[in-house]
N, C-alpha and C positions, 0 to 999 in steps of 0.2 A: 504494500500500500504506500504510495507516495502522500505522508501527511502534508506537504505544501499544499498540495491540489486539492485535499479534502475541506482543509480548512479554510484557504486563502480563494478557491473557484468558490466552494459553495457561501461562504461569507459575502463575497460578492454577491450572488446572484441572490440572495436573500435581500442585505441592504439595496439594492435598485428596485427590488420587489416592494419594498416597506416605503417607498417612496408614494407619494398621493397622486398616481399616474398609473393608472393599470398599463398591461401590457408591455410594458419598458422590460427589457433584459438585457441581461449582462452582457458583453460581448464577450469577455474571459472567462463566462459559463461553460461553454463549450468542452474546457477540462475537466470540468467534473464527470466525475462517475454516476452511471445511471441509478445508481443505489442512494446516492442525495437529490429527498424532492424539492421543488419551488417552495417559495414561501407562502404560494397557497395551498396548497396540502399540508404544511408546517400548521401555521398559524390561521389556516381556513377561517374559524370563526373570528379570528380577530383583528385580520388585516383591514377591514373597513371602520374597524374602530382609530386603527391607526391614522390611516386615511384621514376621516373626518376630524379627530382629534388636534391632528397636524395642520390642517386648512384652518379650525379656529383658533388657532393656538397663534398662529402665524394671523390670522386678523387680528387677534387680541393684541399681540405683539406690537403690533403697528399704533395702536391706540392708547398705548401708555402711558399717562399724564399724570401730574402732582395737584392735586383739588385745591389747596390752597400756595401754590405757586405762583409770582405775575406770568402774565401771560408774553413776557418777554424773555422769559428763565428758559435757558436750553433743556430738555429731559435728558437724563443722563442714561443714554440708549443699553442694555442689554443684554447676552444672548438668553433665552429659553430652551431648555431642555425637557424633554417627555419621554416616561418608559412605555412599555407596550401598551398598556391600559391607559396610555394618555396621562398618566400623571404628572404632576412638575417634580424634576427631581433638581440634585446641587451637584450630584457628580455622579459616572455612569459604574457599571459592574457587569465584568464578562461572566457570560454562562462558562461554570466550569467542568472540565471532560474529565472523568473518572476511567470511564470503559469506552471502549471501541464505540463499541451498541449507538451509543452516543451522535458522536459523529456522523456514523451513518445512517443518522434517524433522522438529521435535521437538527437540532440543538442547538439555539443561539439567544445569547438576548441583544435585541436592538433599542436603538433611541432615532429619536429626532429633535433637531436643535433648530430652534429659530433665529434669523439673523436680522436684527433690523436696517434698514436698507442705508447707506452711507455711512456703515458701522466702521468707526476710522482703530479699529485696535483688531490686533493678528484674533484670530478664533481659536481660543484653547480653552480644552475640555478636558475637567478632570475625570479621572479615573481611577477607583480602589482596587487593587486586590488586596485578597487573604493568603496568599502564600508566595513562595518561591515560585516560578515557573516560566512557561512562553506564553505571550500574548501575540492573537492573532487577530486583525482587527483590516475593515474595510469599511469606506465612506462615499460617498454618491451625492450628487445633488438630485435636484426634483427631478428634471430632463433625462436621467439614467446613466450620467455624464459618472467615471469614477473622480471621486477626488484625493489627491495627496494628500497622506498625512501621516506624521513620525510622533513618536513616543519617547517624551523627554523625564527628567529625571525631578525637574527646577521646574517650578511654576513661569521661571522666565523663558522656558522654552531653550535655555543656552547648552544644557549635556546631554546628547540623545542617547538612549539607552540602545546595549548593545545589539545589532540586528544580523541572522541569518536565517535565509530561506525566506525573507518576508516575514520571520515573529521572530519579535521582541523578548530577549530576554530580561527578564526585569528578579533581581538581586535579591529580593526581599518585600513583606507584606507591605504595603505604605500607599498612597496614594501617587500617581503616575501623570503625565500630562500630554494630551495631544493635540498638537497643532496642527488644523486641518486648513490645508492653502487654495483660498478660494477665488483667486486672479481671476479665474472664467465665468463665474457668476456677474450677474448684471449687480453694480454695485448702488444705485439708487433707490432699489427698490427691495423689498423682505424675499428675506431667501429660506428658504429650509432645506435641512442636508441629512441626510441618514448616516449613523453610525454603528455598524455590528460588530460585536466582538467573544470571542472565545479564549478560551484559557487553558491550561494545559500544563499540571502541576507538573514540577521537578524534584520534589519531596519524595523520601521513601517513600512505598506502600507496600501492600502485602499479593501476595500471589494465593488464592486458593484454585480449587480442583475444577479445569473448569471455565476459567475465571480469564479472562482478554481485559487487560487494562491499558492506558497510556499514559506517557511520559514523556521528560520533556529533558534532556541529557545538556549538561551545563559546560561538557566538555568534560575530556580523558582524566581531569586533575579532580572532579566532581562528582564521584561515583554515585551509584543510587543503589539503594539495598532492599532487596523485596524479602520481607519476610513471610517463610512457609511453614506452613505447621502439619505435620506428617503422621498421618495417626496410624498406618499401619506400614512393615518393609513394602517399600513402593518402588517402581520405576518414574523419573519425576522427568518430563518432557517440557522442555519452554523453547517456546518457538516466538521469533524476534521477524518485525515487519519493518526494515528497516531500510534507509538510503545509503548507510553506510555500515560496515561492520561493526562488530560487537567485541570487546574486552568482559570472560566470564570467568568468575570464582567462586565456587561453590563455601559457603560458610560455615560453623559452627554456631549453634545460639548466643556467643560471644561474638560473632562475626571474626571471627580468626580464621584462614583460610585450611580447608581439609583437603581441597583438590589441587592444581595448580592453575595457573591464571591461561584460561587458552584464548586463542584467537579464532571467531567463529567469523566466517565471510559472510557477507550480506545472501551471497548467492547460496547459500546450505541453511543459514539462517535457524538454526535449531541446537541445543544442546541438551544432552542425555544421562539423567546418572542415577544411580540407586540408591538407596538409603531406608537404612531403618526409622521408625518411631522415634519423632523427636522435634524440635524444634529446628529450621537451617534457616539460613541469607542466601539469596543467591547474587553477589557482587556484580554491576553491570558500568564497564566503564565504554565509554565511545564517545564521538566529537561531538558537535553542539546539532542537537534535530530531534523533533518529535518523534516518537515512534511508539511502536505497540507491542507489548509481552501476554502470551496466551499459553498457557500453563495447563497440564495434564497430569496427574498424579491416580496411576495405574499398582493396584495392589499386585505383588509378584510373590513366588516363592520361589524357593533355592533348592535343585535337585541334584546339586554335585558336593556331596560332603567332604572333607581334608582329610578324611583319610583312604588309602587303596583300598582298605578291607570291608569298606561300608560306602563302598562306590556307589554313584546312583545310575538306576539301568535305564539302557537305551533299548529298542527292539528294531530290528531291519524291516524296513518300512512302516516303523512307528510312527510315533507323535515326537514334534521337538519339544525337548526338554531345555529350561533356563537353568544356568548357572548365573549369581548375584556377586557380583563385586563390590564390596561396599568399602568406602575409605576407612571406617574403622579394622577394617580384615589386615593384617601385618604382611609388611613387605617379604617374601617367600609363602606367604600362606597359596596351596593346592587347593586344590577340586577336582576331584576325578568321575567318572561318569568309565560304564562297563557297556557293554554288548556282546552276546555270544551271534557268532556266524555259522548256519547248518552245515553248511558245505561248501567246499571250493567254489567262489564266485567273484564274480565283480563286488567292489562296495564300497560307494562313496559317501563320504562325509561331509555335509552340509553345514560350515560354522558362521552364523551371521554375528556381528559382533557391532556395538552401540555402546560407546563411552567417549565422553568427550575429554576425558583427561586419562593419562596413562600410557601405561604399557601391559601385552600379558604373553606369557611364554606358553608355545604349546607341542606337546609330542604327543606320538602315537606310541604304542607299546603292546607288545606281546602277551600271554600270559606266565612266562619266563622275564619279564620284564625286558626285553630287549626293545630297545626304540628303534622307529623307522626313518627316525632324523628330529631334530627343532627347529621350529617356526617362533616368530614375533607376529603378534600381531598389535598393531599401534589404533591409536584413537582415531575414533571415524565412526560417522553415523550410519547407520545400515551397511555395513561393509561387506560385503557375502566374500567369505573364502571357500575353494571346494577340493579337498583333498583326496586323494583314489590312491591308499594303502594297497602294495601288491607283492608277490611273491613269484617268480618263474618257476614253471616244470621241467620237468626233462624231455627234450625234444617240443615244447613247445614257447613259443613268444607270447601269449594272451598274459595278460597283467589281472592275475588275480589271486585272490588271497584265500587260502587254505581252512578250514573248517577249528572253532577254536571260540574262545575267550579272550579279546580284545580290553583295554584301557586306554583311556581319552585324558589325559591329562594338562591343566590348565595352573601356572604358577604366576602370582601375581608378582612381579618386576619391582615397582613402583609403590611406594606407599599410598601415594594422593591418586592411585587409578582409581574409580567407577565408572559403572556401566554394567550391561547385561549382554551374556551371550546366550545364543539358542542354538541347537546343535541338533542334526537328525543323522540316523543313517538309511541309505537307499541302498539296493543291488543294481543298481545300473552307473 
């Protein structure tokens, strides 16, 4: 999901909607995704509230006088502001994005501001937020025209707050200021401007089972820490919607790291690991961009126990069986997994392996304990290996393996590896 386009197209195409001009559309609509509707299917019932609220609001505006002033006294002109229900407000407030869902639902709050006509002072409007995070925000005149406008730090409009992507990062809760530039408005006469805006917190949150949230990354120096809560040994999947890659470290409920720090490409965008019942972080570092975490947490069991003598069985043409890696499991800790073979045949071993940190050693073995060679296998998601253990006859070349008691053996390398593997065997 490219959050520029979700936020900064459909912001757009709402504020010219919320304008008292039906019909009017964005021309940078166009980027949006078909999954964000108008601002009438949004706000259907209450767009003509806006409408008409905005037209008297903006008469009113014009009419402003002091009852007991001479009637030589200048009025000291203005702006007006209104929230959706046509209210007067002193300063505005972004809808803020928790989850995806969000987003793609339409979700914004708007204003409109009244300008009275030969209004000789720049047009700045304040702005609250309540937390850390990105603001994304878009402005329009009546005409459907968009208008310029940056997000400063000073009511004087002089330190503009940091920008990428088109949203504003803004440091901390406090009130915020935006000046919106309105050279293209007819200046004699009352203008009104629409202003949307959304928000997109940068604060930790939590991940549950299930659960799609977004966030708003401050940069690689600004990590964010999603806390999870783990009620039974799980495989725990979080999958990252992002413009750029990912910096990932699986935590302890102290936030100390159990895994080690990997680098996950935008293009795989997923990392995998297992864990018992317990509290974790999962550490998320990357550059400065919205993005989205969507979280899977899958109850698993462990069918390869550490020791040879109480191997867990496989059957030729069975079901795959998981073996669990958990970062608590000690650097050299086994898993072994058995299978007997009826008779001289083909038989291949199927080992998918998903762990985004680590490493894991693996042999085949006899039931004399002789091994058929060691393999590594290294971190990666779905990683399918497919090994075809064989033996030659006399007088013949076919690659296949003798009738017997087989071991599968798995040693964990790495202390900070987790992940799951799943293993079968086939006769072909």
């Amino acid at each position: 999901m490219n959050m520029k386009q979700k936020l900064i197209a459909a912001i757009l195409s709402l504020s010219l909607a919320v304008a008292p001009f039906s019909g009017v559309q964005a021309k940078e609509a166009k980027v949006a995704e078909k999954a964000i509707p108008t601002v009438q299917e949004i706000v259907d019932s209450t767009a003509s509230t806006i409408m008409d609220n905005g037209v008297q609001a903006k008469a009113l505006s014009s009419d402003v006088t002091e009852p007991d002033a001479p009637v030589d006294t200048p009025v000291q002109k203005k702006i007006h502001m209104y929230n959706l229900d046509g209210k007067t407000v002193s300063y505005m407030a972004p809808y803020y994005y928790t989850k995806r869902s969000q987003l793609e639902g339409g979700k914004y709050n708007a204003y409109t501001a009244v300008i009275p006509g030969n209004y000789d002072k720049e047009v700045i409007l304040p702005v609250k937020v309540k937390a850390k995070g990105a603001l994304a925000l878009a402005a329009a005149s009546e005409a459907g025209n968009e208008l310029s406008a940056y997000v400063y730090s000073d009511s004087a409009c002089k330190k503009m707050c940091s920008v990428s992507d088109d949203l504003y990062y803004l440091p901390k809760a406090t009130t915020y200021y935006i000046k919106v530039y309105t050279y293209s408005l007819e200046q004699d006469v009352d203008n009104m401007i629409a202003v949307v805006l959304g928000f997109v917190s940068g604060a930790n949150a939590e991940l549950k089972n299930k659960s799609n949230v977004i966030s708003a990354s401050f940069g690689s120096n600004s990590p964010i820490y999603y806390k999870m809560v783990i009620s039974k040994t799980s495989k725990v999947t979080v999958r990252f919607d992002a413009k750029y890659s990912t910096y990932v470290t699986l935590c302890n409920s102290k936030k100390s790291a159990i895994t080690h720090e990997e680098y996950v490409y935008s293009s795989v965008g997923r990392a995998v690991y297992v864990v018992p019942k317990g509290t974790y972080y999962l550490k998320v570092k990357k550059s400065k961009e919205a993005f989205s975490v969507a979280s899977v947490f899958t109850p698993v069991s462990n069918a390869a126990p550490s020791s040879k003598s109480k191997a867990g069985t496989l059957k030729v043409n069975g079901s795959t069986r998981n073996i669990l890696v958990c970062p608590a499991d000690s650097t050299g800790r086994t898993y072994y997994m058995k299978f007997y073979n009826p008779k001289r045949q083909k038989i291949t071993l199927n080992v998918t392996s998903s762990f985004t940190s680590g490493k894991i050693e693996f042999q085949f073995l006899d039931s004399k304990n002789s091994s058929f060679g060691t393999r590594t296998i290294y971190n990666g998601i779905n990683k399918k290996n497919v090994y075809t253990p064989y033996t030659y006859t006399t007088g013949s070349s076919q690659k296949t393996l003798p009738k017997g008691t087989y071991y599968i053996k798995f040693k964990k390398l790495d202390k900070k590896s987790s992940g799951i593997i799943q293993v079968n065997v086939k006769n072909k």
